[in-house]
MARTORFI-247949 format. One record per residue: residue number from 1; x, y, z of N, C-alpha, C in turn; residue in one letter. Coordinates in Angstrom, 3 decimals, decimal comma. Atoms other than C-alpha are relative to their C-alpha. Layout:
MARTORFI-247949
ATOM;NUM;X;Y;Z;X;Y;Z;X;Y;Z;A
...
//
This chain:
MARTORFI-247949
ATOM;1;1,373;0,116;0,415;13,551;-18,993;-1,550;-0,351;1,265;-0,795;X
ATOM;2;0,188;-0,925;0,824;12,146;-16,852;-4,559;-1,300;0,316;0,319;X
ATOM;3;1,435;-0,459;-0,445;8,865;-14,667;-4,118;-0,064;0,738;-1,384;X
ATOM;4;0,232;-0,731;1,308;7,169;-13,556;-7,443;-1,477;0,384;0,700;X
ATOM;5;1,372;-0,338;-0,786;4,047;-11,579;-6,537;-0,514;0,500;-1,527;X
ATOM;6;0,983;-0,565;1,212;1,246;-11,097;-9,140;-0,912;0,442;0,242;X
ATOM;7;1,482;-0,951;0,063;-1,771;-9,456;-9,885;-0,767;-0,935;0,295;X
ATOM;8;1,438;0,538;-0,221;-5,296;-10,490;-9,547;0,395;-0,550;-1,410;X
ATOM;9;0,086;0,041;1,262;-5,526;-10,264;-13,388;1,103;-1,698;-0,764;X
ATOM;10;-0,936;1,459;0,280;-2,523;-12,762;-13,695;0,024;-1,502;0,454;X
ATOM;11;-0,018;1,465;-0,347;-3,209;-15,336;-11,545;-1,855;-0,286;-0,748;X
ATOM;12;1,141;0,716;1,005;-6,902;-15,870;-13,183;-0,027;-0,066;-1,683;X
ATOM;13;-0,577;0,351;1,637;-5,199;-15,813;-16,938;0,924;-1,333;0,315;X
ATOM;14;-0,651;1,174;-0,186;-3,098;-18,477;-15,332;-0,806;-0,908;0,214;X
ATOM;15;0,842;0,915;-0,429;-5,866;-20,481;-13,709;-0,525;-0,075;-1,407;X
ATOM;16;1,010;0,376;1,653;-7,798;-20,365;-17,422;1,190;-0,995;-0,816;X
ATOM;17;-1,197;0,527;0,808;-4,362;-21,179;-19,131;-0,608;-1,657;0,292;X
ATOM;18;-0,349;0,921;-0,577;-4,343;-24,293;-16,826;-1,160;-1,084;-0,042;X
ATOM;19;1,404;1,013;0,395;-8,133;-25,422;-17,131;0,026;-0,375;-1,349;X
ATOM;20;0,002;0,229;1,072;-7,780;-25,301;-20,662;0,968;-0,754;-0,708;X
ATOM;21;-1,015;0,914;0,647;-4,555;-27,081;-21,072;-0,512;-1,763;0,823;X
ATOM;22;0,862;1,065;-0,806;-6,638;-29,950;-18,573;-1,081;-0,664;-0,942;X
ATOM;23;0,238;0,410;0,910;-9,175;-29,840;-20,943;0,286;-0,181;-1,393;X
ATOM;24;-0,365;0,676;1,868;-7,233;-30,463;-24,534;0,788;-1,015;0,794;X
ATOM;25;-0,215;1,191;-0,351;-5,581;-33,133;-22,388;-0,995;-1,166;0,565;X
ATOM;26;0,827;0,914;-0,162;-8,460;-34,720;-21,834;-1,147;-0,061;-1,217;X
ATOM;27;0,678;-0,322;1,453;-9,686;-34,107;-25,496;-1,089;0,386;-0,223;X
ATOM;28;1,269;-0,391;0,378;-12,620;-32,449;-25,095;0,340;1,392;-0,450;X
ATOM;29;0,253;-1,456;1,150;-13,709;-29,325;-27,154;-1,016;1,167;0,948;X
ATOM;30;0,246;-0,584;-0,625;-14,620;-26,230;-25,663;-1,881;-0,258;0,429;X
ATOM;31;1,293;0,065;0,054;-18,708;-27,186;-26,572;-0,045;-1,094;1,066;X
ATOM;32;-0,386;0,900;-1,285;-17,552;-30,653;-24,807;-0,094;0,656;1,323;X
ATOM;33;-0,451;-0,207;-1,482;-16,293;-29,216;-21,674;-2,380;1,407;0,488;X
ATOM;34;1,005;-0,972;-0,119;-19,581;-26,574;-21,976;-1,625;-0,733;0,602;X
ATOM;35;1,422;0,420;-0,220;-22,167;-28,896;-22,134;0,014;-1,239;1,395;X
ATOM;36;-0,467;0,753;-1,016;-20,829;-31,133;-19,371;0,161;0,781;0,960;X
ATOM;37;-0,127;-0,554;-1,960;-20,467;-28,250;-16,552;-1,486;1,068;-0,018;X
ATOM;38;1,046;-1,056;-0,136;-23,918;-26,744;-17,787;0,490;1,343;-0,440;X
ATOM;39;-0,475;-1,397;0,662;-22,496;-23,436;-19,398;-0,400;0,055;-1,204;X
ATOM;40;0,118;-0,011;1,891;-22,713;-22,026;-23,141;1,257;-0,060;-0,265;X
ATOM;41;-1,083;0,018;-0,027;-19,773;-22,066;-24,745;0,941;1,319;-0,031;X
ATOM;42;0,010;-1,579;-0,014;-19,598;-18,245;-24,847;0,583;0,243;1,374;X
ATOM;43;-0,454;-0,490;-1,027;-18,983;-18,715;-21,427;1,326;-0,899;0,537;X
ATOM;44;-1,244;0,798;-0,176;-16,029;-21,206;-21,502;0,920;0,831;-1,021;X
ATOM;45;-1,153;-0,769;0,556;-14,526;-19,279;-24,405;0,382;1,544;0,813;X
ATOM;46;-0,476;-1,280;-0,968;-14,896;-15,939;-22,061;1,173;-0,155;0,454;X
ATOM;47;-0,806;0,218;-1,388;-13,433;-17,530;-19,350;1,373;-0,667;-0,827;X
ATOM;48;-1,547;0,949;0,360;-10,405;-19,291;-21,029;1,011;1,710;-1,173;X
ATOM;49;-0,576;-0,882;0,644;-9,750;-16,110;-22,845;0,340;1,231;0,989;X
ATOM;50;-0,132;-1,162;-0,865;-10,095;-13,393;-20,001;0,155;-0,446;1,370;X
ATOM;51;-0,144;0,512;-1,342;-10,074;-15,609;-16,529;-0,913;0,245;0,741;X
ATOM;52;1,557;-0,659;-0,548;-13,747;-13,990;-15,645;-0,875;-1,476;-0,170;X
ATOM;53;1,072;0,684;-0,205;-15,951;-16,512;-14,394;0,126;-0,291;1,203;X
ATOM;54;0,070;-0,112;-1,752;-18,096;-16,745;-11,326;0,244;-1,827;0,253;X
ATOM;55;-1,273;0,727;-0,596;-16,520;-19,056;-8,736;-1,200;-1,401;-0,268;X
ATOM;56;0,971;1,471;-0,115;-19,887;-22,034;-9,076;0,423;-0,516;-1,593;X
ATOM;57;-0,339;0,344;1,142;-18,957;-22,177;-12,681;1,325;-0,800;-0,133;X
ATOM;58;-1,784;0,859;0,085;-15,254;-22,962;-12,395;-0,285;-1,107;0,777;X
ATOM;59;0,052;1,583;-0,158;-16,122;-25,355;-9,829;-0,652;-1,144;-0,380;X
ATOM;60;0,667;0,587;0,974;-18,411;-27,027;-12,263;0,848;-0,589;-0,753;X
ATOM;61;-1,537;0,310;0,457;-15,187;-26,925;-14,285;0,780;-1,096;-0,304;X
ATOM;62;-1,738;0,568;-0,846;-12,981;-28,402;-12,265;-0,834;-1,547;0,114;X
ATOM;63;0,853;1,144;-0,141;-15,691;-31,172;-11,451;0,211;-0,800;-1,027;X
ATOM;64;-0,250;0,580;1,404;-15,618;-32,242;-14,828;1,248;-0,108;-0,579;X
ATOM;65;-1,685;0,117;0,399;-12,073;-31,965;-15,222;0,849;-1,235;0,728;X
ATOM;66;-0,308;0,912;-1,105;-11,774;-34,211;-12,287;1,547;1,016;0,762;X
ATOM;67;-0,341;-0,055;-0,923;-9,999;-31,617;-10,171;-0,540;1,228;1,102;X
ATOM;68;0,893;-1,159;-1,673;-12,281;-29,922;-7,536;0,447;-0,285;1,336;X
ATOM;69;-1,087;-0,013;-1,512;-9,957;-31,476;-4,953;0,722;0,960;0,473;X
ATOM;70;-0,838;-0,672;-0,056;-7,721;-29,355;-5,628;-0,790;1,753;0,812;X
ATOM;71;0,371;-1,212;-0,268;-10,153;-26,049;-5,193;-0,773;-0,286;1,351;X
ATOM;72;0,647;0,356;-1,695;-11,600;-28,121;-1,634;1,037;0,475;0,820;X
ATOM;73;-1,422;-0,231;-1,212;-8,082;-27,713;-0,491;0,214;1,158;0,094;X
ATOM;74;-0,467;-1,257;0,394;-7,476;-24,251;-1,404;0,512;0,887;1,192;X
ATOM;75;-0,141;-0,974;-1,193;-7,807;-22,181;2,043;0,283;-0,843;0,947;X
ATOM;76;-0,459;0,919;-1,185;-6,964;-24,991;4,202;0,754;0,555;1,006;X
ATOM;77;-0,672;-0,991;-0,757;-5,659;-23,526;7,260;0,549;-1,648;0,876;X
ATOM;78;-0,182;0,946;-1,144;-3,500;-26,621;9,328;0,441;0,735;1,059;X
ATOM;79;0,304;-0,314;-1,042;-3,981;-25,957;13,107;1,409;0,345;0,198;X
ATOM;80;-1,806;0,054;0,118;-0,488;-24,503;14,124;-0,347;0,115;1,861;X
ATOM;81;-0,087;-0,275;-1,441;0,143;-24,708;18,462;0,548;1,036;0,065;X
ATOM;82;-0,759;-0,511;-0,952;0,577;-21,582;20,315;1,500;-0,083;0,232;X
ATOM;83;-1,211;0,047;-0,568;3,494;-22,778;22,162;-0,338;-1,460;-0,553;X
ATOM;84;-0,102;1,525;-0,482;5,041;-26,464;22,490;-0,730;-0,543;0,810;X
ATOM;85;0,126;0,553;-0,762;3,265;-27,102;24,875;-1,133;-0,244;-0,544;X
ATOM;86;1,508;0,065;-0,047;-0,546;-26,505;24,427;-0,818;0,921;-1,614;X
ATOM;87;0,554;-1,063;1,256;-2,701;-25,995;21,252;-1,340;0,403;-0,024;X
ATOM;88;0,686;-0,825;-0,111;-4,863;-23,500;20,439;-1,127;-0,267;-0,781;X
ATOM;89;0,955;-0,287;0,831;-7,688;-24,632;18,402;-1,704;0,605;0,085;X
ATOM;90;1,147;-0,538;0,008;-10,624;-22,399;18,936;0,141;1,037;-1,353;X
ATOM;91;0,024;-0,761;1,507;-11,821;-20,343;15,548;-0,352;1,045;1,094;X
ATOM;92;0,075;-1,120;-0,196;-11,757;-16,733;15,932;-1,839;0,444;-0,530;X
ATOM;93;1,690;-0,167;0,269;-16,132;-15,679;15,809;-0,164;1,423;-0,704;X
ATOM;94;0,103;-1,413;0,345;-15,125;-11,862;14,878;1,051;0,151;-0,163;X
ATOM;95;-1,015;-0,532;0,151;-12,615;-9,889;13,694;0,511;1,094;0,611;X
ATOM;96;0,072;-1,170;-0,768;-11,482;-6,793;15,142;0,466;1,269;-0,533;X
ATOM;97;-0,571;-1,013;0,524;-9,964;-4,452;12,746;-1,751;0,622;-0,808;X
ATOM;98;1,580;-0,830;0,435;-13,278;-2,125;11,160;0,912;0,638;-1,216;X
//
């Protein structure tokens, strides 16, 4: 198994890459995609050029892209048991490191 570790910086030039290759496959034009998630287009060309945009915007996005599934799933945590035997699902209410 291979592990590539990136930056911040890289994985949101990737995420833009990826919205933007979503939308020219779905042939809309940056004004298209702009006026359909509520934005200017100042702020779709930002974001597709630098990966800066706040997180209600992208999922505006993605909405319109038809994939905000994908960013529902994102942190999904599936329940893992303790042991074999007995599982543990209570959420943690606090943390403990300061």
């Amino acid at each position: 198994m291979a592990f590539e570790l990136k930056t911040s910086k890289e994985v949101l030039l990737q995420i833009a890459h990826r919205i933007k290759q979503r939308r020219l496959k779905q042939n809309l034009t940056q004004a298209g995609l702009a006026l359909r998630a509520g934005v200017s287009v100042g702020t779709i060309k930002h974001f597709e050029k630098t990966g800066k945009v706040g997180l209600d915007i992208l999922l505006n996005m993605a909405l319109v892209l038809g994939c905000l599934d994908e960013f529902d799933a994102l942190l999904l945590e599936e329940p893992k048991p303790t042991n074999l035997f007995q599982e543990d699902n209570t959420a943690r209410q606090r943390g403990r490191l300061k």
